[in-house]
Backbone bond lengths (Angstrom), bond angles and torsions (degrees), N, CA, C in turn:
res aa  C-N    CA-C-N  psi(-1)  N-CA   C-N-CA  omega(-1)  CA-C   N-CA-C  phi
1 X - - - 1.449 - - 1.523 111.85 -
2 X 1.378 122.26 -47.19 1.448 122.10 174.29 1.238 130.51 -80.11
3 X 2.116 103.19 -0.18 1.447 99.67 173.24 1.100 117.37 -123.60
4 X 1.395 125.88 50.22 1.606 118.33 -156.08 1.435 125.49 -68.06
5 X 1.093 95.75 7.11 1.957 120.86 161.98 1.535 105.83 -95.99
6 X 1.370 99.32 -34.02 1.861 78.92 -173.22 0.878 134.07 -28.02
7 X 1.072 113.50 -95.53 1.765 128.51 159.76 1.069 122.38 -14.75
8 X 1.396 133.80 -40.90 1.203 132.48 -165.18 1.358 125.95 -117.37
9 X 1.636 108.18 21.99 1.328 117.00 150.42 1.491 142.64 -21.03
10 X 1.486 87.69 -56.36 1.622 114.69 -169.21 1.562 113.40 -85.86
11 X 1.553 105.60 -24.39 1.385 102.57 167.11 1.656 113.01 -102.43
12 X 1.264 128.62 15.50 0.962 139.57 150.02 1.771 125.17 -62.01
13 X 1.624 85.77 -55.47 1.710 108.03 153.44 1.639 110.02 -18.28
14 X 1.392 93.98 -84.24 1.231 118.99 -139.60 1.862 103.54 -90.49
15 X 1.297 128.30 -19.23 1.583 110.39 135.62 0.880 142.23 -39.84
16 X 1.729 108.26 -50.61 1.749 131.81 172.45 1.380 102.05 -70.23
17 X 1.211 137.12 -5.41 1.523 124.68 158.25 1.691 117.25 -111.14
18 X 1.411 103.64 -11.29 1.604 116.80 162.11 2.233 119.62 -69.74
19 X 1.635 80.07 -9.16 2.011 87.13 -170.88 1.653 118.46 123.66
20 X 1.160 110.78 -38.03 1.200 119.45 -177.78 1.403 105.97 -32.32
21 X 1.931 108.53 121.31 1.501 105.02 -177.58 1.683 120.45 -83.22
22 X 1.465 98.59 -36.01 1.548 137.33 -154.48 1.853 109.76 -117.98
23 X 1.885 104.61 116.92 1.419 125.91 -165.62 1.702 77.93 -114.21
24 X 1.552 113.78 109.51 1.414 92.17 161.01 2.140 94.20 -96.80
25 X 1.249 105.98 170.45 1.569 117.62 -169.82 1.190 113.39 -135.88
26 X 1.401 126.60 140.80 1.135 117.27 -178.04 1.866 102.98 -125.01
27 X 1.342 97.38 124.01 1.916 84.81 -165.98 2.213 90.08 -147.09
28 X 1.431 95.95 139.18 1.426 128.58 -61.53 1.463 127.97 -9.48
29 X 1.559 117.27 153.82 1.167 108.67 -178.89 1.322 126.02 -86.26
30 X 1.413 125.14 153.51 1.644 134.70 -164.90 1.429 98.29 -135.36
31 X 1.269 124.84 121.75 1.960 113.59 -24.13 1.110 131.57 -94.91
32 X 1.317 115.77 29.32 1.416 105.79 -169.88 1.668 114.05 -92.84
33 X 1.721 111.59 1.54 1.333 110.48 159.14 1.859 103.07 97.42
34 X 1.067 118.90 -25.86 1.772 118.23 -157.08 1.539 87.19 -79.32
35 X 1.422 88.69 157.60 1.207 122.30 -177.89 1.422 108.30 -118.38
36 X 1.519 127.72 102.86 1.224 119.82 166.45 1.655 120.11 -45.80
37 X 1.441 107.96 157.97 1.375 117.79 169.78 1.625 107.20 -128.06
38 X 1.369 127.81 159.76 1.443 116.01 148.89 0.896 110.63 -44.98
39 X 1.356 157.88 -82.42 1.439 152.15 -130.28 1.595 106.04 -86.87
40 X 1.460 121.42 -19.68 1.687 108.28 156.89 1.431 126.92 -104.67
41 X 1.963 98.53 19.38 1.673 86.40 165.60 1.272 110.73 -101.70
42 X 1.446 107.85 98.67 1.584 119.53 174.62 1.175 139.81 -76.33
43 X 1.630 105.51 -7.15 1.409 119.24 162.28 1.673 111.38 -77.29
44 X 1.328 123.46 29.32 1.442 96.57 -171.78 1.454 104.40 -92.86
45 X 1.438 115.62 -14.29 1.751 127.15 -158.66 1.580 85.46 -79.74
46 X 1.716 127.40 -34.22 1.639 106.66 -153.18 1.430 80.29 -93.65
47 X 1.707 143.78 -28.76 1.180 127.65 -166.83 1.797 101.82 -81.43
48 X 1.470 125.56 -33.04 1.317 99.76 -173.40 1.907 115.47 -86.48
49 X 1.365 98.20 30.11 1.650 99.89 164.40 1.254 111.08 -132.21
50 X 1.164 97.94 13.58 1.645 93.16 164.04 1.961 113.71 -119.49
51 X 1.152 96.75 -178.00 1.558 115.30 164.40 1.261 108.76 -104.44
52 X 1.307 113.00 94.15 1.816 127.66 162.06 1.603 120.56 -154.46
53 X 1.575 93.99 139.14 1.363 88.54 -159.73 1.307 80.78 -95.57
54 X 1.502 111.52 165.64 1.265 147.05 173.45 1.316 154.61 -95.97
55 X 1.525 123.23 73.11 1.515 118.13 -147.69 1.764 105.09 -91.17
56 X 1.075 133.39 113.99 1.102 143.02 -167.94 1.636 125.05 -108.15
57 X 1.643 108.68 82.76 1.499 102.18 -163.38 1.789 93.65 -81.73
58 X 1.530 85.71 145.81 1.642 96.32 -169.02 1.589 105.60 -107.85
59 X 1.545 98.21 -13.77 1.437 99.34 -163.62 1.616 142.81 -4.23
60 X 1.322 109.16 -51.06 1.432 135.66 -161.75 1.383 92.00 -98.28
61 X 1.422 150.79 6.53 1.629 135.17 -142.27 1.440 84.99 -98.58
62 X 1.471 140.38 -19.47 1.128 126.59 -168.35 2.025 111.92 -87.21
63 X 1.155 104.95 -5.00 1.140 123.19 177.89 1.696 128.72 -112.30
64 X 1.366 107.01 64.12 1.618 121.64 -171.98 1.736 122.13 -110.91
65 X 0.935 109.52 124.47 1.790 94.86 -159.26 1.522 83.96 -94.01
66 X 1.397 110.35 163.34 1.551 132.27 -179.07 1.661 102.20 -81.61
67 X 1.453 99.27 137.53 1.647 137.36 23.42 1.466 84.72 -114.41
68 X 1.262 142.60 55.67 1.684 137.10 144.96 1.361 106.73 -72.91
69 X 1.377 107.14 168.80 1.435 100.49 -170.89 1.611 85.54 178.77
70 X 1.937 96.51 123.18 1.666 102.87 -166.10 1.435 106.16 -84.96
71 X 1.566 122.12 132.31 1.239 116.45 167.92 1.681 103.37 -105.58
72 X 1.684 106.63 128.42 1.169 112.69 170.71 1.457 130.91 -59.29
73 X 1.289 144.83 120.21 1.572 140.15 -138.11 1.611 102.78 -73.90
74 X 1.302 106.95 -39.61 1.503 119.01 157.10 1.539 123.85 -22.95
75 X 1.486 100.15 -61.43 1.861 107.02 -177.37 1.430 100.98 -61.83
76 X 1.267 144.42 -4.15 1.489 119.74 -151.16 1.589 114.61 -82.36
77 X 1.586 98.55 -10.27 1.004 121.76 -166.84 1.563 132.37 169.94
78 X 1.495 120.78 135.38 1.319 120.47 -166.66 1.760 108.13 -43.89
79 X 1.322 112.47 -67.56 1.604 155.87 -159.93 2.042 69.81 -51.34
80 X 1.074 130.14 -98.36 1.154 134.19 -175.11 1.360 138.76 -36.61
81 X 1.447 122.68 -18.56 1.274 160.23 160.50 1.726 108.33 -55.16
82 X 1.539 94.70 -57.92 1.382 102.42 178.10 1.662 126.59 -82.85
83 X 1.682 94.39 13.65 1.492 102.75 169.55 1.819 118.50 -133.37
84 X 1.167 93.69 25.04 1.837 112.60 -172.14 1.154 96.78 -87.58
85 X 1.268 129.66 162.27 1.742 134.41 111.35 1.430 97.67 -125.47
86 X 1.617 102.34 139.82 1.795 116.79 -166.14 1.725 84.49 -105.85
87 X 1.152 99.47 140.73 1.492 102.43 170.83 1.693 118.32 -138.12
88 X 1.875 100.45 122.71 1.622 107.11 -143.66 1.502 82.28 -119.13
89 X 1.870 108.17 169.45 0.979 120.39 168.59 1.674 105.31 -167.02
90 X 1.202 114.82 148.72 1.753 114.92 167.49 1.213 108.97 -98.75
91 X 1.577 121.60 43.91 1.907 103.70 172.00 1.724 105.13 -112.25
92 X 1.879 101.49 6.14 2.045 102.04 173.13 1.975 81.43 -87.56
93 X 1.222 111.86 -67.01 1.345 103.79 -148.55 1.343 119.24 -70.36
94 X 1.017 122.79 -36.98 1.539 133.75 156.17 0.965 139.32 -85.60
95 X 1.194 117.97 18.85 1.894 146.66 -176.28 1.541 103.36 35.29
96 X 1.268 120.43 61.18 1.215 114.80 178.87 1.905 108.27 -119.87
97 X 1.283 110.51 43.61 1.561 115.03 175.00 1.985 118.58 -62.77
98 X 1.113 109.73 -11.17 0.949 125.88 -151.58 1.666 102.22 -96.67
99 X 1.878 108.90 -20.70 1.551 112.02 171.03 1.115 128.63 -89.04
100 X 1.877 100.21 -9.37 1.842 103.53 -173.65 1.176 119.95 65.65
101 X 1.695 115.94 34.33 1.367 90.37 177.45 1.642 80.56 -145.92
102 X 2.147 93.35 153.36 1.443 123.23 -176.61 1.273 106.14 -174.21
103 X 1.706 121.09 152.48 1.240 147.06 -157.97 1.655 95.70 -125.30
104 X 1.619 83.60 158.91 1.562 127.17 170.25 1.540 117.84 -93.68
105 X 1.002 122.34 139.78 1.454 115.10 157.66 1.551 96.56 -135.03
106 X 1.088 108.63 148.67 1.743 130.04 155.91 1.516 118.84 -161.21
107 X 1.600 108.46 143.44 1.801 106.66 175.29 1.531 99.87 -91.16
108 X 1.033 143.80 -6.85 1.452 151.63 165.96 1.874 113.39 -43.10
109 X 1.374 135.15 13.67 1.262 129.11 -147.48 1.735 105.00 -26.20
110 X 1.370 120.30 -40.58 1.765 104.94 175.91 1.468 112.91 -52.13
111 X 1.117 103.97 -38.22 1.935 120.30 -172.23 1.030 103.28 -63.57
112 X 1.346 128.94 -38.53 1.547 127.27 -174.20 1.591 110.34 -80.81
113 X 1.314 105.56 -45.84 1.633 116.39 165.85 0.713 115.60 -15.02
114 X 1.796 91.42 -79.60 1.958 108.34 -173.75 1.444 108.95 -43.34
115 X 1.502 123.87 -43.95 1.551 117.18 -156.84 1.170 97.40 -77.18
116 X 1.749 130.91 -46.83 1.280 110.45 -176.01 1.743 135.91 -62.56
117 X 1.431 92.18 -19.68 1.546 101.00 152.91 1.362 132.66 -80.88
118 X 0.994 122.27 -13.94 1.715 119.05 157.19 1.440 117.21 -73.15
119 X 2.170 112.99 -45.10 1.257 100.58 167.28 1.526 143.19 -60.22
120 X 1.481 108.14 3.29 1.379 122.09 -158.61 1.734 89.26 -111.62
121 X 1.230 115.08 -40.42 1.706 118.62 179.19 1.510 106.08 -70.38
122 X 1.464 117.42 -16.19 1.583 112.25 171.66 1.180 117.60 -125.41
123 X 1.517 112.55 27.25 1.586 115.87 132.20 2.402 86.21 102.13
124 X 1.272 100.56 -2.57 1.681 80.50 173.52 1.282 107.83 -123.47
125 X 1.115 132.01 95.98 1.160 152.69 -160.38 1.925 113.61 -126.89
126 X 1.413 79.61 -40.40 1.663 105.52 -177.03 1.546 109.77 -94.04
127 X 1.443 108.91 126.57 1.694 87.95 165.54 1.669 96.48 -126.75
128 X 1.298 110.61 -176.71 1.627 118.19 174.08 0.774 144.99 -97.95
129 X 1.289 141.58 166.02 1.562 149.43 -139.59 1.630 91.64 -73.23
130 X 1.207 106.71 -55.15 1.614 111.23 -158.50 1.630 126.00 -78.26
131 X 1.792 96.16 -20.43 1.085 94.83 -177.04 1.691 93.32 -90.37
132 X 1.223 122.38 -39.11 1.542 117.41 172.62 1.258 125.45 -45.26
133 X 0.633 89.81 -42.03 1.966 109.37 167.22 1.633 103.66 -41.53
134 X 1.010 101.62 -90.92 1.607 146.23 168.43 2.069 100.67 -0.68
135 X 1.980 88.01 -67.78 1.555 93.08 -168.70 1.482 100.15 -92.11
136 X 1.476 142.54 0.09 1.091 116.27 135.64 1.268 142.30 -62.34
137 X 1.184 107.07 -10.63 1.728 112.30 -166.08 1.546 92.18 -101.00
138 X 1.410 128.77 -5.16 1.612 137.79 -145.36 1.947 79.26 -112.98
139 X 1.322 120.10 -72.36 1.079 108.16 175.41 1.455 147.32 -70.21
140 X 1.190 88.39 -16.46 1.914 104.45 168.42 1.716 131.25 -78.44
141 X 1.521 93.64 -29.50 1.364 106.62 -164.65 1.577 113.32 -123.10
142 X 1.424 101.08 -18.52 1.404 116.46 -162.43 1.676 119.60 -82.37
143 X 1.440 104.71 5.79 1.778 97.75 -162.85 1.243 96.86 -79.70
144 X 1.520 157.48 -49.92 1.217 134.26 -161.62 1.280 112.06 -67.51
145 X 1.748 130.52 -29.19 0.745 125.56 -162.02 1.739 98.83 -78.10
146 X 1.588 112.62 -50.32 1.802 93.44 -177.34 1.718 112.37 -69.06
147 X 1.303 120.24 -37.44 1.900 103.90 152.02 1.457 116.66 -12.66
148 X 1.531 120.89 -63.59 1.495 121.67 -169.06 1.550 96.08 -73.73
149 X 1.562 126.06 -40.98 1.571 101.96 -167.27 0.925 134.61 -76.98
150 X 2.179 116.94 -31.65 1.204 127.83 129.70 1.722 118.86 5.49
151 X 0.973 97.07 -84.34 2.063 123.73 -158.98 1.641 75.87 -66.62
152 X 1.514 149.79 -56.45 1.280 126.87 179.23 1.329 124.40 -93.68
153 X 1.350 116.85 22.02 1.246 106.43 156.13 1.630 106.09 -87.23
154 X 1.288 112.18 -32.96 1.666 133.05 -158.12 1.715 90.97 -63.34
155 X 1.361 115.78 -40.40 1.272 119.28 -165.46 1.690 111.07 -68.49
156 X 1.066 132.80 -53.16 1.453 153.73 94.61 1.262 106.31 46.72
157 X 1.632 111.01 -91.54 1.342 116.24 156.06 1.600 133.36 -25.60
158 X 1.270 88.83 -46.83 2.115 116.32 -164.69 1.869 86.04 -68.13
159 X 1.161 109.02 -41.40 1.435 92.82 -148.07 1.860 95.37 -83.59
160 X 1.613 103.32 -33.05 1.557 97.34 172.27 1.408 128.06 -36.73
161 X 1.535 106.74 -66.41 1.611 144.22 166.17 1.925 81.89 -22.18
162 X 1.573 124.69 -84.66 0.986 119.65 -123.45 1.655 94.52 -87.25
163 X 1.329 124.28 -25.36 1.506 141.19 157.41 1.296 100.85 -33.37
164 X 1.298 113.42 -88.41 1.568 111.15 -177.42 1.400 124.13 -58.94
165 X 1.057 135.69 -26.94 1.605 139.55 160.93 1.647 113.40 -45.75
166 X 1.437 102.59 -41.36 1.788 101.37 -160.90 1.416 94.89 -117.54
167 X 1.625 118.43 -22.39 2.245 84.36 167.62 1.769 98.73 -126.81
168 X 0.777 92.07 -3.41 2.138 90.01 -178.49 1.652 96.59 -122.74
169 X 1.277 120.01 58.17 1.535 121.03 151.99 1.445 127.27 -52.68
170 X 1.474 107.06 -26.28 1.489 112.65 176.65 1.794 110.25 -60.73
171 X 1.616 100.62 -37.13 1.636 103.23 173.55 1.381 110.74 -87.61
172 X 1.518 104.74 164.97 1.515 102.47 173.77 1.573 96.65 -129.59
173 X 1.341 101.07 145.54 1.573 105.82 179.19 1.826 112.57 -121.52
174 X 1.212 109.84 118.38 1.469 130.99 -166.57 1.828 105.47 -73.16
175 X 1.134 130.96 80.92 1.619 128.85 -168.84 1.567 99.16 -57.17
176 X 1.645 112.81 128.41 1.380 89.79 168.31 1.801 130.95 -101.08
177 X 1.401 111.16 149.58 1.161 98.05 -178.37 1.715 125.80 -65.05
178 X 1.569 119.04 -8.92 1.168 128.67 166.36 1.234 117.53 -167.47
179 X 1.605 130.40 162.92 1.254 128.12 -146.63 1.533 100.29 85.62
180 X 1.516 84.73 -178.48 1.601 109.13 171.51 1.478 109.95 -133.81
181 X 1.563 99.69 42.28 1.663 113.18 -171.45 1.836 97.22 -126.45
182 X 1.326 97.62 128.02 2.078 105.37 164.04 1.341 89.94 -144.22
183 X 1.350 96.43 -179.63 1.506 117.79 -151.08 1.460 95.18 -132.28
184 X 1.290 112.65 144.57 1.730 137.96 167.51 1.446 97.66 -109.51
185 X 1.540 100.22 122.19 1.396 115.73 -178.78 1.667 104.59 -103.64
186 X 1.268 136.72 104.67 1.593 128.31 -145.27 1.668 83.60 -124.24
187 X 1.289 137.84 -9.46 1.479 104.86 -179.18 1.419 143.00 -46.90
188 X 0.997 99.34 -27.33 1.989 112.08 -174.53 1.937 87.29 -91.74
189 X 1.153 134.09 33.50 1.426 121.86 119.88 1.137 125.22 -96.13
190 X 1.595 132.03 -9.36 1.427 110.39 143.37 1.694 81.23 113.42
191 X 1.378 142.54 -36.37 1.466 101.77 -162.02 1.473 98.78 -113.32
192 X 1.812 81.97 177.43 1.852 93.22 -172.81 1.676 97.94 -76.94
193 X 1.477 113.16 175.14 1.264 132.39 172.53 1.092 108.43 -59.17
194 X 1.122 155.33 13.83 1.547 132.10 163.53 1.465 96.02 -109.76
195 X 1.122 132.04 -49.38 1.357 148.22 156.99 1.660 119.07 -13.27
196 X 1.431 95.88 -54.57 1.548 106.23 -152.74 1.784 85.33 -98.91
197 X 0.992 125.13 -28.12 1.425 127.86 165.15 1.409 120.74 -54.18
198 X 1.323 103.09 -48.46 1.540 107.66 -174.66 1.932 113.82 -69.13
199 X 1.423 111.75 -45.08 1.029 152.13 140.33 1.895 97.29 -4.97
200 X 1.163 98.54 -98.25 1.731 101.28 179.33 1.760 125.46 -60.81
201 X 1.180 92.50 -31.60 1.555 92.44 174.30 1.650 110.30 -85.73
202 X 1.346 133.92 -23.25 1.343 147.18 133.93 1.337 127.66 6.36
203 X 1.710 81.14 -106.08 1.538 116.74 -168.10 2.020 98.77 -91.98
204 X 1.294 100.06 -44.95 1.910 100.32 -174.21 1.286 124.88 -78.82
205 X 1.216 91.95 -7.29 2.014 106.26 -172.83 1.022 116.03 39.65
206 X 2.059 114.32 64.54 1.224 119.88 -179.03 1.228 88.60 -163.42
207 X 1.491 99.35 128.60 1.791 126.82 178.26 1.276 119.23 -119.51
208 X 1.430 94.89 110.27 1.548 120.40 171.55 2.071 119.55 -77.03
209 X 1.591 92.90 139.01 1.255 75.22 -177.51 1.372 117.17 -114.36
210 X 1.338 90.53 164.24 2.198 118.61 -152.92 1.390 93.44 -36.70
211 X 1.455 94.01 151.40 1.431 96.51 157.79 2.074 104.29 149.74
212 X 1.608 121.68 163.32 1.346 103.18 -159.02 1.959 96.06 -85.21
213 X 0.899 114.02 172.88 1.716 101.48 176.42 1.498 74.99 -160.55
214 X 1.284 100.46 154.60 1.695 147.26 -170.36 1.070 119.37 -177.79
215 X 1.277 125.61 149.48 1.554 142.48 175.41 1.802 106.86 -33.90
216 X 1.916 97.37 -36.14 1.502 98.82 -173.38 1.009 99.70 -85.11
217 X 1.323 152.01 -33.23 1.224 145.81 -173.81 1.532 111.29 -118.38
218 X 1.256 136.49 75.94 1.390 139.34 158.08 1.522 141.99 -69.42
219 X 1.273 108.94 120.76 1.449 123.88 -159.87 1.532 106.18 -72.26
220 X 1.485 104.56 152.81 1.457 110.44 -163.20 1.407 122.92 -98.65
221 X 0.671 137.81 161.79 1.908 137.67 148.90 1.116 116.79 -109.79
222 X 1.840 100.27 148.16 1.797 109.66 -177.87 1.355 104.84 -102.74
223 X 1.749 109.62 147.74 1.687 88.99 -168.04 1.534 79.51 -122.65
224 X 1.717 142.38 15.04 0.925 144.84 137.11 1.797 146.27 -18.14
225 X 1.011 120.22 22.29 1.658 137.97 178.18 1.366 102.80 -115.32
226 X 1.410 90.70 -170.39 1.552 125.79 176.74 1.658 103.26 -94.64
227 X 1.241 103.25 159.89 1.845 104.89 -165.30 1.570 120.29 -64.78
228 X 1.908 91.08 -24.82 1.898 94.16 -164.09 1.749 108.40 -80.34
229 X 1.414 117.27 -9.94 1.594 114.22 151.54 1.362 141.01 -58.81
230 X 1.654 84.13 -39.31 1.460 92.06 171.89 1.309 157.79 -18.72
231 X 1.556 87.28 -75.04 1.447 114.33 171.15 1.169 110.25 -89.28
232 X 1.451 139.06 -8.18 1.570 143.50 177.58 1.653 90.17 -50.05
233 X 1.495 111.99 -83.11 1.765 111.07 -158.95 1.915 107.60 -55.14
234 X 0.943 137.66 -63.16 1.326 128.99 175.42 1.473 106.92 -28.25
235 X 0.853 110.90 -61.08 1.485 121.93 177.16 0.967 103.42 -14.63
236 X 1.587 107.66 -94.70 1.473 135.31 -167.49 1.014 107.52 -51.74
237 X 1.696 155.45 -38.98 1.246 165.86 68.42 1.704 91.85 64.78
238 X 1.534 128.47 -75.33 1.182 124.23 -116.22 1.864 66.83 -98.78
239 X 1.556 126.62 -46.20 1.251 121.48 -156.58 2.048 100.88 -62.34
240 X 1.105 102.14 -53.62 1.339 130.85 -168.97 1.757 87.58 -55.61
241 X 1.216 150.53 -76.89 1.352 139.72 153.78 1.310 128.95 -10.40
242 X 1.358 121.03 -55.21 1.491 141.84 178.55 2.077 98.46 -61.24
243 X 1.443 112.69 -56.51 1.326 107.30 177.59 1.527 114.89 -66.23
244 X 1.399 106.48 -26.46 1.961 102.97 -157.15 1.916 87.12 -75.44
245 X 1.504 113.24 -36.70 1.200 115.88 -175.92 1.249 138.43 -74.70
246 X 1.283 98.95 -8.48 1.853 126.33 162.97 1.505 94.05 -95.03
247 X 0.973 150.60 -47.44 1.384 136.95 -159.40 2.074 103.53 -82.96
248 X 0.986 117.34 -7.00 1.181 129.05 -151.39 1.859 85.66 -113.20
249 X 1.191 127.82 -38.36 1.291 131.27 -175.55 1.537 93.34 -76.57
250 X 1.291 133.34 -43.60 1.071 145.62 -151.46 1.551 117.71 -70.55
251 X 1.557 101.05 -50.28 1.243 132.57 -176.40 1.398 105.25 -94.47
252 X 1.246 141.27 -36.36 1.383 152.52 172.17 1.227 98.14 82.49
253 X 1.848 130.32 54.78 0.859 125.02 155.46 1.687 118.17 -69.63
254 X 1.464 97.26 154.88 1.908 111.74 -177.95 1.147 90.31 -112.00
255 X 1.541 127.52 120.05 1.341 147.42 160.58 1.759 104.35 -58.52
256 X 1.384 109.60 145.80 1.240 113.86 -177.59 1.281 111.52 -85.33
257 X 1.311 139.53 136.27 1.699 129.53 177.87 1.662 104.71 -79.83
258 X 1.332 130.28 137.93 1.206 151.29 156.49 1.134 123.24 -136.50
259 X 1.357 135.99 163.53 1.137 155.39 107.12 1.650 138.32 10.67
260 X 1.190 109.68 -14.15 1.550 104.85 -146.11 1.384 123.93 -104.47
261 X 0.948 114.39 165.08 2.071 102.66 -168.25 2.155 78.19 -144.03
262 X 1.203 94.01 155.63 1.598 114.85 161.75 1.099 126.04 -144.72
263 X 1.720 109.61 178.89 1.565 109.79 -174.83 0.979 113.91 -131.78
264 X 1.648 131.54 166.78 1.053 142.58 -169.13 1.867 101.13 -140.60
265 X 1.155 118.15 142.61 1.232 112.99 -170.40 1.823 95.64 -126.41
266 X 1.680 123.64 109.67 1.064 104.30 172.89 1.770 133.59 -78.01
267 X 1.321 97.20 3.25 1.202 118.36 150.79 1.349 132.56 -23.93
268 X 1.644 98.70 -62.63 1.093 109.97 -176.47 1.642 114.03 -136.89
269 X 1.492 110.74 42.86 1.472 121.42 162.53 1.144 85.77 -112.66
270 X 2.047 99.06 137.58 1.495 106.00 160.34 1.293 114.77 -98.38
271 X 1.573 141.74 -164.85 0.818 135.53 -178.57 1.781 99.01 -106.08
272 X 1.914 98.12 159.38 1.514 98.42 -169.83 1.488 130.55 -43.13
């Protein structure tokens, strides 16, 4: 969960020596929460001997809980700098998805060229009044206010972590180091994904949305609300468990073994 590069170093390698021009990046990661550092970006030795350019979504960088601390993929190095484009937006940190609007950065001025001429050949070239508006007033004016949302999303987090630790031990909950995304690790309940789906939206009255999830690909949670949601879905979770697991002794059901982790978005759990 905290290395979703690990592993795949070596076949990182070996694309970038198969041709592969283009590393797109995702930093912080979505969803698995990590926060790169210099000292765990270990791909920089196979990217600074090669020719590959570098697309670097930054999205989430404004959202890092302490002591993380986002390094832009850009700084890691001159040689690498001149093969980036970082691509930013204020609709993670300032919930503003809803204006469509986000920027480029690159020190490459040809690099930037090129992109602004492709964005203009596919028609986004232009953005709008409102959302422009929006992320100036988001970056100029806005730092105390994401300071406070930061520190309550983090809180959010704190209380998940300690929820699932002391009455849902059967789950494990992954804190993330950035974002407002962690992970529910659900295998040691035993069923497959259609199962464990039906299961929570059921008995927990909480709907996760579609999508394939595996160990390799794990679905996220928002720890983004107000507090009295919060604790609503765990809740229901811990009661809704307690019955499926008496009824399961009862019946002598055999849980199916899988794979599977899910999500919960506090986003969009209300409270009971």
């Amino acid at each position: 969960m905290r290395r979703p590069l690990g592993h795949g170093l070596d076949d990182l390698a070996r694309k970038l020596d198969q041709g592969a021009r283009l590393l797109i990046l995702c930093s912080p990661h979505n969803p698995v929460g990590r926060v790169w550092t210099r000292e765990n970006s270990r791909s920089r030795p196979a990217l600074q001997e090669r020719d590959v350019l570098v697309v670097s979504d930054e999205i989430h960088a404004d959202i890092v809980f302490k002591p993380h601390r986002h390094v832009p993929f850009a700084l890691l190095s001159p040689n690498l700098a001149g093969r980036t484009i970082t691509c930013w937006a204020p609709s993670k940190a300032f919930n503003l998805p809803g204006l469509n609007t986000s920027f480029v950065v690159a020190a490459n001025r040809k690099l930037l060229d090129l992109y602004r001429l492709e964005s203009q050949r596919a028609g986004f070239e232009m953005g709008n009044v409102f959302g422009l508006t929006a992320l100036e007033a988001a970056y100029t004016h806005g730092a105390e206010w994401l300071d406070e949302a930061i520190a309550y999303v983090a809180a959010n987090a704190d209380f998940a972590a300690e929820f699932i630790r002391a009455k849902l031990p059967v789950l494990d909950f992954i804190r993330p180091e950035g974002t407002f995304l962690g992970l529910f690790d659900c295998r040691r309940l035993g069923l497959d994904d259609k199962a464990l789906g039906e299961f929570f939206l059921r008995r927990a009255k909480v709907y996760f949305n579609a999508g394939p999830r595996s160990a390799q690909r794990p679905p996220a949670l928002s720890a983004s609300t107000s507090p009295a949601p919060v604790p609503a879905s765990p809740k229901r979770w811990k009661g809704s468990l307690g019955r499926w697991r008496a009824r399961a002794r009862r019946t002598q059901i055999k849980p199916i073994l899988s794979r599977r982790f899910i999500t919960d978005s506090f986003l969009e759990t209300g409270p009971d």
